[in-house]
C-alpha positions in Angstrom: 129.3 -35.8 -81.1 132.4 -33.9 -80.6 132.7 -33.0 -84.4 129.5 -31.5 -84.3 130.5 -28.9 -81.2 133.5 -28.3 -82.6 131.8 -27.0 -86.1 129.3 -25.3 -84.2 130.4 -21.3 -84.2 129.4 -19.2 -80.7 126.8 -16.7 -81.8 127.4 -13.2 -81.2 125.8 -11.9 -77.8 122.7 -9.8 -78.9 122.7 -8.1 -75.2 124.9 -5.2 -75.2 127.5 -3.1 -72.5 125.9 0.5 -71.6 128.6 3.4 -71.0 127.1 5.9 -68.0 128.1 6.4 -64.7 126.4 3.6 -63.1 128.4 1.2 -65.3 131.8 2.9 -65.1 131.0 3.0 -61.0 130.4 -0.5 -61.3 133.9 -1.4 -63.2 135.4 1.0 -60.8 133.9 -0.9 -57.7 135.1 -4.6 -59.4 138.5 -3.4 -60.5 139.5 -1.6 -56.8 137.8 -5.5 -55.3 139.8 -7.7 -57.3 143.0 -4.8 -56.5 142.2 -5.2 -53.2 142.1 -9.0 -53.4 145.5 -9.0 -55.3 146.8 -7.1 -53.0 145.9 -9.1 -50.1 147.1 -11.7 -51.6 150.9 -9.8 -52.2 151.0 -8.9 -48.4 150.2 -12.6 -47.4 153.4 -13.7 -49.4 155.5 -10.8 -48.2 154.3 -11.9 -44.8 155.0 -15.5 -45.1 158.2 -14.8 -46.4 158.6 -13.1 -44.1 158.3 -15.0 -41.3 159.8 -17.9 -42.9 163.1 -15.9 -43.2 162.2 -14.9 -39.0 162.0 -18.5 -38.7 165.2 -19.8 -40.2 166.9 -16.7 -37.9 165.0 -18.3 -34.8 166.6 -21.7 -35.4 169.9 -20.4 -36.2 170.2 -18.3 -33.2 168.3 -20.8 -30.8 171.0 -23.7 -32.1 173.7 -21.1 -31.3 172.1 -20.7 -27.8 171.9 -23.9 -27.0 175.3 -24.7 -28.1 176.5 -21.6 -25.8 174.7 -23.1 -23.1 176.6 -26.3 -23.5 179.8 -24.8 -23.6 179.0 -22.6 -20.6 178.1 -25.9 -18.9 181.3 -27.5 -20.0 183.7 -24.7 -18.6 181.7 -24.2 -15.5 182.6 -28.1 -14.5 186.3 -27.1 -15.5 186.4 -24.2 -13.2 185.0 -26.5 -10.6 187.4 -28.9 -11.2 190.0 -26.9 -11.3 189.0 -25.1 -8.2 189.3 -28.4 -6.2 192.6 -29.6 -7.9 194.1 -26.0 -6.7 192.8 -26.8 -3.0 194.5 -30.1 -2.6 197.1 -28.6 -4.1 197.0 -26.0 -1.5 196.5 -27.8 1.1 199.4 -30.4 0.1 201.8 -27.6 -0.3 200.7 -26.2 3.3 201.5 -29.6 4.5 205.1 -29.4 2.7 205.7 -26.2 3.8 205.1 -26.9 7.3 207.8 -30.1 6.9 210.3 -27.7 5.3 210.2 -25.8 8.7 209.9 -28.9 10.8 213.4 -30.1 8.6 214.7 -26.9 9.3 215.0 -27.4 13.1 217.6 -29.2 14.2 215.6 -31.2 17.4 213.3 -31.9 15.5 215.8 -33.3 12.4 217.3 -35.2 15.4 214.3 -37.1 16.7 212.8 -37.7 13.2 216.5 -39.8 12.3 216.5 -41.4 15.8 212.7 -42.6 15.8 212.8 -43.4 12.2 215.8 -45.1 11.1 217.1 -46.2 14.9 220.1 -43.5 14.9 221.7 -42.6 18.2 224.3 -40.0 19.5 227.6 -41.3 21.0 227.1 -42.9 24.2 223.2 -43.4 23.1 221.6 -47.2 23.3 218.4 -47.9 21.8 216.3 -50.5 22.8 213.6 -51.5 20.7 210.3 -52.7 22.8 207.5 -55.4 21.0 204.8 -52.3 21.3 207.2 -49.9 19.4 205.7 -48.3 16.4 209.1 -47.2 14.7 209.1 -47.8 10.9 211.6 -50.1 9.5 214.0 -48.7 7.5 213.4 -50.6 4.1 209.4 -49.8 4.7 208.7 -46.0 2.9 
């Protein structure tokens, strides 16, 4: 069955294509349509390419933002660490400072070594009570 189409020859069209202003309008009409069509077509490429290439920028720059962020996050707890490290510190050199002028006065040097570590001036006896609170020597 296939041999027999294949030996059988088209025959010729007997209807044939009128040139006047109708037809030429006509081709005119089709030709601008399937333009238009192509066309649309082209812009929806350009405009998925488009915003595929607005996409990948998107990503990029919302990846970059998060990693910001999480810096930002990371140096803020730093500062805050840092911040409370410097207060103690602060505060522990206030407390050495104030000792410095406290060693610097000589009644006060006086009492610390008698209290503390049982020293007494010539003629001085100390007598150590059950309820004293003096720290031993040895004991820092």
């Amino acid at each position: 069955m296939s041999e027999k189409m294949a030996d059988v020859k088209p025959k010729p069209a007997k209807i044939e294509r009128l040139e006047n202003d109708y037809t030429r309008r006509l081709d005119r009409q089709q030709a601008t349509v399937h333009h238009h069509q192509w066309l649309g077509k082209r812009r929806m490429r350009r405009a998925t390419r488009i915003l595929a290439i607005f996409a990948v920028f998107a990503v990029v720059l919302g990846i970059q933002l998060v990693r910001t962020n999480a810096s930002l996050h990371h140096v803020r707890q730093e500062v805050t660490t840092s911040k409370q490290k410097l207060a103690a510190t602060k505060a522990t050199d206030h407390k050495l400072q104030l000792q410095i002028k406290q060693l610097n006065n000589k009644d006060y040097l006086g009492r610390l070594v008698r209290s503390k570590y049982y020293y007494s001036k010539s003629g001085e006896t100390i007598y150590s009570l059950p309820g004293d609170h003096a720290s031993d020597v040895t004991v820092k």
